[in-house]
N, C-alpha and C positions, 0 to 999 in steps of 0.2 A: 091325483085324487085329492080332494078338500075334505079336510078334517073334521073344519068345523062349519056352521053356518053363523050366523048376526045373529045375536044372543037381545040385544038390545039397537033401536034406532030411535034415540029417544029425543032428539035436540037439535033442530035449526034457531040459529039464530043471528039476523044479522046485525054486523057490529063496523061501525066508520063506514067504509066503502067497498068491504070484505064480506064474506059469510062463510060462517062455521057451522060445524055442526060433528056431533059425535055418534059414534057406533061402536059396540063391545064385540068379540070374536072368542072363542073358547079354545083352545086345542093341549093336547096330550102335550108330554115331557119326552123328548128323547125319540122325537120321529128323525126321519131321516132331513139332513137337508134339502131343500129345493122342496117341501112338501108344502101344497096350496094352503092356505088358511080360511081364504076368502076373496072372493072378487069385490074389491072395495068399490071401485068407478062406478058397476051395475048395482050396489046395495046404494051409492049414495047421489045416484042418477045421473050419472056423469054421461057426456057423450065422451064412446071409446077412439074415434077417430080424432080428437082433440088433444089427448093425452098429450103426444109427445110434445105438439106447439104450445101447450099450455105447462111442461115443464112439471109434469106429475110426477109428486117425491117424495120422501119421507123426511124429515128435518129432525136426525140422529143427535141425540146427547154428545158427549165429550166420549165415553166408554161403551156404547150399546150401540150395535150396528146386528143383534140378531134376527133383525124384520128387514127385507127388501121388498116394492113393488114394482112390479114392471112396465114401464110405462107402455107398452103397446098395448097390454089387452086389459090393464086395471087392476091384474093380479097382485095381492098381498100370500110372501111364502117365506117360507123359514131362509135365514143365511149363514148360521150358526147354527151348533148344537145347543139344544136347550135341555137345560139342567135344573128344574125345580128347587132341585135342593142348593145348589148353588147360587140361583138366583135369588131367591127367595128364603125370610124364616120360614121355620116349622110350621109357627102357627099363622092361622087366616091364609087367608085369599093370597095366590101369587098374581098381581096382574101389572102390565106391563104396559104406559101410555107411548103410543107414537101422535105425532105430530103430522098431518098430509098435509103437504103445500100445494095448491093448481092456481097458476097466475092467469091473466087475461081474461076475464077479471079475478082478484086475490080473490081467492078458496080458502080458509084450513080446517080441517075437519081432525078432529080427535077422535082417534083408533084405541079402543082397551084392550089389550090381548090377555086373556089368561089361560095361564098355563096349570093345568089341572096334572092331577100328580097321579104316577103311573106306579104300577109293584116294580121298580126296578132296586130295589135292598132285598137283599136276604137280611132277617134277624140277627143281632151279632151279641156275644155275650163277651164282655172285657175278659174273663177269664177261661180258660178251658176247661177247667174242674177246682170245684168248691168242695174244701175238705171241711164238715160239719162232725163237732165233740158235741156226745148229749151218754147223759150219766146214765147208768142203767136203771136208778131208782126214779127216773122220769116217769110222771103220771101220763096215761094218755088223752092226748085233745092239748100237747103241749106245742106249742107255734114256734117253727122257727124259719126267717123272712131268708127267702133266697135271694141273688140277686138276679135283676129283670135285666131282660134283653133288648138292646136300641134299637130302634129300626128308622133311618129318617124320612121314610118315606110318612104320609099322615093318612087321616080317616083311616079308610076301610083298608088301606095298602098297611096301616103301621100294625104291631103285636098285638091278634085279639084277643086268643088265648093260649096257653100254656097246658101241657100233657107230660105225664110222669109216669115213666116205664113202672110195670107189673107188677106188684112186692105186697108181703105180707102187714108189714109194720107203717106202712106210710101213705098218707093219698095229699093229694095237692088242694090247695085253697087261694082264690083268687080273692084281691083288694082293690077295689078302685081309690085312687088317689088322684082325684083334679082329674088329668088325663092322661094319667099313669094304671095301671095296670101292673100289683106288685104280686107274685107269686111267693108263698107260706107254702112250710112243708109240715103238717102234721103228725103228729104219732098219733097210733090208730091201737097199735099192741106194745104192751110194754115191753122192754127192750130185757136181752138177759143175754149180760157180758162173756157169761161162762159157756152159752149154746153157739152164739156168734159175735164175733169182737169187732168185725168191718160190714156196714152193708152198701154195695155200690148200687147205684140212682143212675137214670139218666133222664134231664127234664129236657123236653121240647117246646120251645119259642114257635109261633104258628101267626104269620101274618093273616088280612080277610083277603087278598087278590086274587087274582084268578088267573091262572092257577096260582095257588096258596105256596110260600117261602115258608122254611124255614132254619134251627140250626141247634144244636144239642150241647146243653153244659151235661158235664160226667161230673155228681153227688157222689162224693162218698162218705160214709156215715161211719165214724167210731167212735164205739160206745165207752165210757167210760165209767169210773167208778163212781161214787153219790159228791155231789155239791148240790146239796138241794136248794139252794135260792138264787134267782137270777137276778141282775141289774135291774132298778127301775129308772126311769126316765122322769122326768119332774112334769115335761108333757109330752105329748107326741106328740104335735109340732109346733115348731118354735116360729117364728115370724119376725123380722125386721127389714127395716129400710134404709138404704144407704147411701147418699151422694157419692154421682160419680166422681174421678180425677181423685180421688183420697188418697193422702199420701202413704204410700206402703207402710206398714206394718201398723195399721189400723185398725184397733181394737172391733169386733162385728157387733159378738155375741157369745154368749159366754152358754153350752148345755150342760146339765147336773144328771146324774144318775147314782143312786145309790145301791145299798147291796146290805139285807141284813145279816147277812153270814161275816164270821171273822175273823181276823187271820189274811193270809193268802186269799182264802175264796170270797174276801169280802171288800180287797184292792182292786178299782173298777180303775179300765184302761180306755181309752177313747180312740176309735178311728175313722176313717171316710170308711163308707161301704164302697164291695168291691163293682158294684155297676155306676159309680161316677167315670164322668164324664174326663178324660185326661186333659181336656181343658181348662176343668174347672182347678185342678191341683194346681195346672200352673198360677192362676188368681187368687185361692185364697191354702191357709194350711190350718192345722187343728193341734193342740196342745195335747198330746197323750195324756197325760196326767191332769190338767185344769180343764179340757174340754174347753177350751177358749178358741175361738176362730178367728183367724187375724188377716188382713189386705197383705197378698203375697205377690200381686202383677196389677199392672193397668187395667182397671175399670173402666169400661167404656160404654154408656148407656147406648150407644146406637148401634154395640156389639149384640148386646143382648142386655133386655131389661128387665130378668128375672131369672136366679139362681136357686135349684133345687137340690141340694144336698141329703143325701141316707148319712146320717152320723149311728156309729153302731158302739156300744159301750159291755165291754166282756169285764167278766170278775176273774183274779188268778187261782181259781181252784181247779180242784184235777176230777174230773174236766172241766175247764171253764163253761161257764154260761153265760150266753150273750141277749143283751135285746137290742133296738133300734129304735130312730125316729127321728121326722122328716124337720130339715131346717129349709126356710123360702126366704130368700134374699131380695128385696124388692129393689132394684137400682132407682135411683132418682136424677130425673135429667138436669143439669145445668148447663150454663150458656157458654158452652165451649166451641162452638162452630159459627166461624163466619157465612151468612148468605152467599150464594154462586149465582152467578148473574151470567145467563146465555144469549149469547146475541144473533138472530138469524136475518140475514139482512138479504132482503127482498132484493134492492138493486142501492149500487155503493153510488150511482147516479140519480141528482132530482133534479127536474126539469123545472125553472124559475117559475113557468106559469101551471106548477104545481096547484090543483085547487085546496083548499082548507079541507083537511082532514085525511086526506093523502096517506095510507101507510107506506112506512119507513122502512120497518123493522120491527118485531119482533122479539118480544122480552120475556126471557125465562126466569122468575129468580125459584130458586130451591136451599133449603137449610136444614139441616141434617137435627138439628134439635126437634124437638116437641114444644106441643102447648103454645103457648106466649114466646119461647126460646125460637119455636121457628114460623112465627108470624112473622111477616115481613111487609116494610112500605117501602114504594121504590121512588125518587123522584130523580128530575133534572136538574144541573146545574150551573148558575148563568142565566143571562137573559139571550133567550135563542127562540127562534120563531117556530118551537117545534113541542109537545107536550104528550104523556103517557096517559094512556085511554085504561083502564084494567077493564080486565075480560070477565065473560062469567066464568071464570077457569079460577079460583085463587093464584095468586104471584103469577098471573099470567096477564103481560103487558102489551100493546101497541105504540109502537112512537108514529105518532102522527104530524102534519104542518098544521099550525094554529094561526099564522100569517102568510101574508102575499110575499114571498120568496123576491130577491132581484141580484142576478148574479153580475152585475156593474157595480152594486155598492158592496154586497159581501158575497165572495164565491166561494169559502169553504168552510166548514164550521165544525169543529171538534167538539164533541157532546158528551160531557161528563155523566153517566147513569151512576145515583148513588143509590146501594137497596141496605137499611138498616133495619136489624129484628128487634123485638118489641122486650128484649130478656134483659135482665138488671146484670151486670152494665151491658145496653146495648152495644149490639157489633156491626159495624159494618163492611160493604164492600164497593168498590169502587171499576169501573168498566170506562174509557172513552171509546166514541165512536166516530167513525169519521164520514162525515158525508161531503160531495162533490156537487154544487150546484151546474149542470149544466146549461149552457146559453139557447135560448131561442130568439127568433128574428120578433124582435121588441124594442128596438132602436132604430130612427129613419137616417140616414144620412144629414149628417149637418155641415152648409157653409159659414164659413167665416163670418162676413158680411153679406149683405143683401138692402139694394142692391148691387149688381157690382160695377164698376165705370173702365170704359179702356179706352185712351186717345192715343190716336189712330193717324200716324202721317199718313198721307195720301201719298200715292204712286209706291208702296209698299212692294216688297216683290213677291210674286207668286210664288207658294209653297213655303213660306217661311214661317215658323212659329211667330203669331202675334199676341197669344196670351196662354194664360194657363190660369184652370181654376181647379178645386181642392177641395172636398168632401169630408169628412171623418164620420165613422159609423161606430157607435161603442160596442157593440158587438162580436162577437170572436169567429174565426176562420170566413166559410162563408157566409155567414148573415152580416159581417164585414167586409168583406171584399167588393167592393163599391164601383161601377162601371157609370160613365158617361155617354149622352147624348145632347143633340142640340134639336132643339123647339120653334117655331116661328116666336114671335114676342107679338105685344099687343098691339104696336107701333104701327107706323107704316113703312114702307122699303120692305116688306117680309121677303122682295125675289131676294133680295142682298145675304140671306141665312140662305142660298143657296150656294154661294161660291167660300162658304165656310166648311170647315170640315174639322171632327175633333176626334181624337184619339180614346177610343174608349174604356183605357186603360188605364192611364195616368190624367188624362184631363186637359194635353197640351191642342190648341185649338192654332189651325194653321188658315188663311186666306188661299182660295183658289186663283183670286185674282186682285192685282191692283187697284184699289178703291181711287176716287177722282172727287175731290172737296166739290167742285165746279157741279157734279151730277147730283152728289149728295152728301149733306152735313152729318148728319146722325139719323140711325137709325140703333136697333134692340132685338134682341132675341133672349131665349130663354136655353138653359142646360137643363137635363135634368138627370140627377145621380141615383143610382139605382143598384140596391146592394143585389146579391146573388142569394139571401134567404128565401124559404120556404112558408108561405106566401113573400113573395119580393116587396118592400116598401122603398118608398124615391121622395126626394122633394128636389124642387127646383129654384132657379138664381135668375133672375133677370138681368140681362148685360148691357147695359145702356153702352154704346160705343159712338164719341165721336173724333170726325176723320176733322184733321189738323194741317194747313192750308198751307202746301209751298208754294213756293214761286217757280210755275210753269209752265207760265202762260205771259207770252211776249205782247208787250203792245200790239194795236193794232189801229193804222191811220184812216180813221173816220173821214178826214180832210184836210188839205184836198187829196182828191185821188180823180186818176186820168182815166179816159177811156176804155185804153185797154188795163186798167187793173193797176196802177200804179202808184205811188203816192208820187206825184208832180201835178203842178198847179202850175198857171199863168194868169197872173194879178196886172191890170194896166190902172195908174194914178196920172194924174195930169202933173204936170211940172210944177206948176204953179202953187199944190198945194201947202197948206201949212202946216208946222210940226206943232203936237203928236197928233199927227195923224193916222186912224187905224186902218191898213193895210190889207188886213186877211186875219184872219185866228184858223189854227190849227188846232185840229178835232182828235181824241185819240181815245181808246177804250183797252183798258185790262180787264183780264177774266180774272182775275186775282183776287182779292179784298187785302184790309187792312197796308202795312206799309208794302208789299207786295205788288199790291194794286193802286198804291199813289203814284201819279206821275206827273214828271217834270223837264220841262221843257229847256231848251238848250241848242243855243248856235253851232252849230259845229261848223259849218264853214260860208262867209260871207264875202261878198266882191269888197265893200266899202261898210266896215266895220264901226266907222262914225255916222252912216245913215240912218242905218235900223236899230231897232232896241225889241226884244223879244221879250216878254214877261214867262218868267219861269214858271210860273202856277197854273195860268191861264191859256198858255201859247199862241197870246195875240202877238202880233206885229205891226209896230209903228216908227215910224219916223222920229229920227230925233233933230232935224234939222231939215229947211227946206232945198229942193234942189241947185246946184247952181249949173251955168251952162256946161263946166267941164266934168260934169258926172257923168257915168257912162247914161247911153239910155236906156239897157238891160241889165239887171241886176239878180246874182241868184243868191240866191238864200236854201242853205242845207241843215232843215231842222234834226237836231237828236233829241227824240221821245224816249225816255226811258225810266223803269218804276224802281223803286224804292230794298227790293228784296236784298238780301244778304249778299246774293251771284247777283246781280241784275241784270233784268233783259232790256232791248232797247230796239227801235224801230227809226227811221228815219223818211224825212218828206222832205222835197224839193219843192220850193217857191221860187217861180221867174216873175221879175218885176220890171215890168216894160213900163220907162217911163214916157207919155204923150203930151203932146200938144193940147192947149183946153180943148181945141175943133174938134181934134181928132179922138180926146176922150170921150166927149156929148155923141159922137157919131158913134163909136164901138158901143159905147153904154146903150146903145137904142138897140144897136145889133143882139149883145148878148143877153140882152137882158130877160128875152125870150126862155135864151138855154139856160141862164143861170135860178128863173124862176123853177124850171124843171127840173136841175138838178139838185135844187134846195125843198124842193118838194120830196126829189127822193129820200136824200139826208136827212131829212122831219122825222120820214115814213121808218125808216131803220131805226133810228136813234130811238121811235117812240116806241119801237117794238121790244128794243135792246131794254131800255128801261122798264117796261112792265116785267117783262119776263124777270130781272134781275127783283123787282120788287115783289113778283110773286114768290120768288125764292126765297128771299127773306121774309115774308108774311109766314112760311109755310116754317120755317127756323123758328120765327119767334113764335108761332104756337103751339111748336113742339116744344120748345123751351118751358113754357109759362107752364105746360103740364106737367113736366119734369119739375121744377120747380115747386108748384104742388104738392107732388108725389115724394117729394125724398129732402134730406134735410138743403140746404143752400151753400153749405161748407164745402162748395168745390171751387175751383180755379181754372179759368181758361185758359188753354195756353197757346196764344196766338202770339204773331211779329217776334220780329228777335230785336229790335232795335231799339234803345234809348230815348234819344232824340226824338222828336215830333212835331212835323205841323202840314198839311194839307189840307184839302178839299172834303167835308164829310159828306155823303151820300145818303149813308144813313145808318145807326149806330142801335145798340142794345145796353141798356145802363139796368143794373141791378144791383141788391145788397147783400154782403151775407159778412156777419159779426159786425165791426166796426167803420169797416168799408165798404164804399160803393165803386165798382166797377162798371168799365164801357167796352163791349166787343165791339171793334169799328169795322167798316163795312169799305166797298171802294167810292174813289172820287172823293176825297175828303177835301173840305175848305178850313182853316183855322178858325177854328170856335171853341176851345177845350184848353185849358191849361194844365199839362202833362206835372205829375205829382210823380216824386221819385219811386220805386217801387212797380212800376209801372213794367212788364214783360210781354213779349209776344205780341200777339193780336189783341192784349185787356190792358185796358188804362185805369189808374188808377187817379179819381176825380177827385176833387176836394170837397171832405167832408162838408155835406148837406144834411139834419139831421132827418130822420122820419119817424113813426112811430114804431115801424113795424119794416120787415123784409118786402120790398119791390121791387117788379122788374116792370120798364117801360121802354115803350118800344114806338121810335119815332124816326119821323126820316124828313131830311134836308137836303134842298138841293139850290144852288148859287148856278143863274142862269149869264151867263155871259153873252153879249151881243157884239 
């Protein structure tokens, strides 16, 4: 059953990236728990099926937890007993604010709950019975104030009026005071000591509830002999005001009553009346004889800020006579309470690409003071990328983002909230808050360098790591965790990114097969690294690779060579000729380049070792002396061809030198001269094929080069030959600059034209300084024709 219904839906209003809004709810004191209030979600249009993913709740004070709502169906219902009087002063409205939180998007909606007050007091009188002295020469229409009965229930539940049992001599008379309510008892007939000496009353206390409380003080009345003047009062009622925290025994206020009778009946005595408050005794006490009121306990304005005291002043005649009259203590507040600063924090997580104005958090401040004492400003402190929004709510805050968040440069930030009241001397309070930047994928993978270069010996073996590249992503877990691939490149050779293969884990990049310098010099591809965030971001590396030139490749004798496939030759010279006479030259070709591919020539085994003379460079052979008759007249000659490499290879040719008669050379020379046209035709047709091809390869080198060159700075180093020493036949060369030197990659077939500069490594020579203007690379080819 719902008690109450929406009293009030008076306020949407949206504020940062949130909307609030409030609604008021009424219900009784002292229902049962679990009892409905109101269905908040349908008053404030919520869809009900949302509740629970949206985290519908109520964001509880430090000590108030007696409102729950449910998030299933929207319902707001009691969780506690609720106690008006408990909760609440006396006076005014009891109402009680919740806070509704619904996220996805941020909600909070302000709930009023008031708690309307039920007859649950009976009326209670401090005393059980009040013994009343009145002289018998008392006039009738003479007043004397009874005391009133508490009830803390208010309005219509507290004491309306008061009823006095059946009697001859006395009826009741009722006072309003503020909003008190003080019952006087009358004499109606005059009183006569000698017919009756006691007369017993009983006055009834009568709340307005339904049905109506109440509860019975027992009056009893003796009469006594004449004291005919009563106490006066200087006023009936006294009024001051008093700061609170005042040190005990602090002077208030001082009441006066006199007495024109003398004697005894004219000694006037002072005391509380007997329907104060047992509270109030323990705060303040009263001087019997000065009627002075003095600070007897802690003062506390936020206990209560107004004290109402019955002070009653009796004379000592027989019978005494008493009057009364009201003192009102006004407290006055001072700045004795710090601000409390509550913090309800949305999520203890913000996401880096948080937008501006983002709420954070939530800010309570409250200060038990009044006025100015519990104004409050609340600020942050430091320079933090984050700032307080107030609400239309007084000391109700938002901490919001006022910057572009970046959790690479700062990832966590403790947030001083300071809330100081506006009271002399201001107070304050201090709160840190701690928020966690979390990471999102906002950083791409980044290489070292770019591009990146790898030389590459040729005939490498299969499956073995030949490089490794390396990413770094500043981002945390997976939006870090960076995976590799490999990409065709822009180059040419792209089958060659086919016998590659990388590890997509760590970045180690293995060859599927042996690379061969002879097929290909360089070629490129591209990596590309690629983190595991949500959307994934990658950048990629260009790998320029090139393959670095062993010696693998054996001569091979161009000439002579036999029939069947040989290298053997048969040379016929006339006897007669003269030295030097040239013989033949031996032809030979490496697949090689640079010292690799230089070759040189060498006797290895000869008949007549003072005939012939072989030129090392060129592998002519000539005569060094003319024949005589005791020379043989076959001679063989066992050339060693062999190149220049660290291991060196070597080939061999056999020349037979049949030496003739003049007749009989002019007769062979007509014979062969046929087949030797034929087979130097073949020789032409090879050799001119051998060399384009080898010069189309280098054409295709050097304008891979010239682009690369272009494209990337010139501070790299080739590293071809292993040898020092140098001199042979150039075929054809690549000379370029980078910093202060100029280097030459030399190519095969070299002839001596270059003077080898110390410094010189590998396959690259190091020329003597030529100056230029600027970085070149030129690319030329030489070739020394031998006949």
């Amino acid at each position: 059953m719902s008690w109450s219904r929406p009293l009030l839906f008076s306020l949407l209003v949206c504020f940062g990236d949130f909307i609030s809004a409030q609604i008021k709810y009424s219900i009784p004191e002292e229902v049962k728990v679990g009892t409905i209030i109101g269905n908040v979600a349908k008053d404030l249009g919520l869809e009900v099926s949302t509740l629970t993913n949206r985290r519908f709740r109520i964001v509880h004070g430090a000590h108030d937890e007696r409102f729950e709502v449910n998030p299933n169906n929207g319902v707001l219902y009691v969780h506690k007993n609720l106690d008006r009087e408990e909760m609440c002063d006396k006076d005014g409205a009891c109402l009680k604010d919740l806070k509704i939180v619904v996220e996805n998007p941020l909600e909070i909606h302000y709930v009023t709950v008031e708690i309307t007050d039920a007859n649950d007091h009976v009326p209670t009188f401090v005393e059980k019975e009040k013994v009343i002295e009145i002289a018998e020469n008392t006039f009738p229409g003479a007043r004397f104030q009874l005391p009133g009965a508490l009830d803390p229930d208010i309005g219509v539940n507290s004491v309306q009026r008061y009823k006095l049992s059946q009697n001859d001599h006395f009826n009741l008379e009722i006072r309003d005071r503020e909003d008190d309510k003080i019952p006087f008892l009358v004499l109606q007939r005059q009183l006569d000591r000698e017919q009756k000496t006691t007369h017993s009353l009983i006055l009834t206390a009568i709340d307005g509830g339904t049905p109506p409380k109440s509860s019975n003080l027992n009056l009893t009345i003796n009469v006594l002999d004449i004291n005919d003047n009563r106490p006066t009062f200087s006023k009936e009622v006294y009024s001051v005001t008093l700061q609170e925290n005042v040190a005990l025994d602090t002077f208030v206020i001082k009441v006066n009553a006199t007495d024109l009778d003398e004697g005894t009946n004219g000694d006037v005595e002072y005391s509380f009346g007997g329907d104060i408050n047992s509270k109030v005794l323990d705060l303040f006490s009263l001087d019997r004889h000065t009627g002075k009121i003095i600070v007897k306990g802690h003062i506390d304005y936020e206990t209560a800020d107004v004290f109402k005291l019955n002070v009653q002043a009796s004379d000592r005649g027989q019978p005494p006579m008493t009057t009364d009259c009201r003192v009102i203590i006004k407290i006055q507040d001072v700045n004795d309470n710090r601000p409390e600063i509550e913090v309800t924090s949305i999520s203890s997580m913000v996401p880096e690409n948080a937008k501006h104005g983002t709420v954070v958090s939530l800010i309570s401040i409250t200060d038990r003071d009044s006025g100015l004492n519990g104004k409050v400003k609340c600020s942050l402190s430091g320079d933090v990328p984050f700032e307080l929004k107030p609400s239309f709510k007084e000391n109700m805050y938002s901490l919001v983002t006022k910057e572009t968040l970046d959790r690479e440069t700062v990832s966590h930030y403790d947030i001083s909230i300071t809330a100081t009241d506006y009271g002399e001397p201001p107070l304050s309070a201090f709160k840190t808050l701690s928020i966690q930047v979390s990471d999102v994928n906002d950083n791409i993978p980044e290489f070292s360098h770019s591009p990146l270069e790898l030389y590459l010996t040729e005939n490498n073996a299969p499956g073995e790591s030949i490089f490794s590249v390396s990413a770094v992503d500043k981002d945390l877990n997976d939006n870090a965790a960076v995976s590799y691939r490999i990409t065709r490149g822009g180059g040419g050779h792209n089958d060659m990114v086919s016998f590659l293969n990388i590890n997509p884990e760590n970045g180690q990049i293995t060859a599927l097969k042996g690379f061969d310098f002879e097929t290909v010099k360089t070629f490129q591809f591209q990596v590309v690294a690629t983190d595991s965030g949500t959307p994934s971001l990658s950048s990629n590396v260009t790998v320029n690779v090139f393959i670095l030139d062993q010696n693998d490749n054996a001569p091979v004798i161009l000439y002579p060579v036999s029939s069947n496939g040989s290298a053997e030759g048969v040379e016929e010279i006339p006897r007669n000729v003269n030295a030097p006479h040239l013989v033949t030259k031996v032809r030979a070709y490496d697949a090689d380049i640079g010292y690799n591919g230089w070759l040189l020539f060498s006797l290895q085994e000869v008949t007549e070792h003072s005939l012939f003379a072989l030129d090392r460079y060129t592998g002519q052979i000539r005569t060094l002396r003319s024949f005589t008759e005791t020379d043989e007249a076959e001679q063989k000659l066992v050339i060693l061809v062999k190149d220049n490499g660290n291991v060196s290879l070597s080939a061999t040719a056999t020349v037979i030198v049949k030496v003739v008669e003049p007749k009989e050379a002019f007769a062979a020379s007509d014979v062969k001269s046929a087949t030797n046209d034929d087979e130097e035709t073949n020789v032409t047709f090879y050799l001119m094929i051998t060399l384009a091809s080898v010069s189309a390869l280098f054409l295709i080198s050097i304008i891979v080069l010239i682009a690369m060159q272009c494209s990337k700075s010139t501070d790299y180093t080739s590293k071809y030959l292993q040898e020092t020493n140098y001199d042979g036949t150039l075929c054809h060369s690549i000379q370029y600059r980078s910093g202060e030197k100029r280097y030459m990659l030399v190519g095969p077939r070299m002839s001596i034209g270059s003077t080898i500069v110390p410094g010189s490594h590998a396959n690259t020579l190091v020329l003597p300084d030529r100056r230029r203007t600027s970085t070149e690379v030129r690319a030329w080819k030489q070739c020394n024709t031998y006949s």
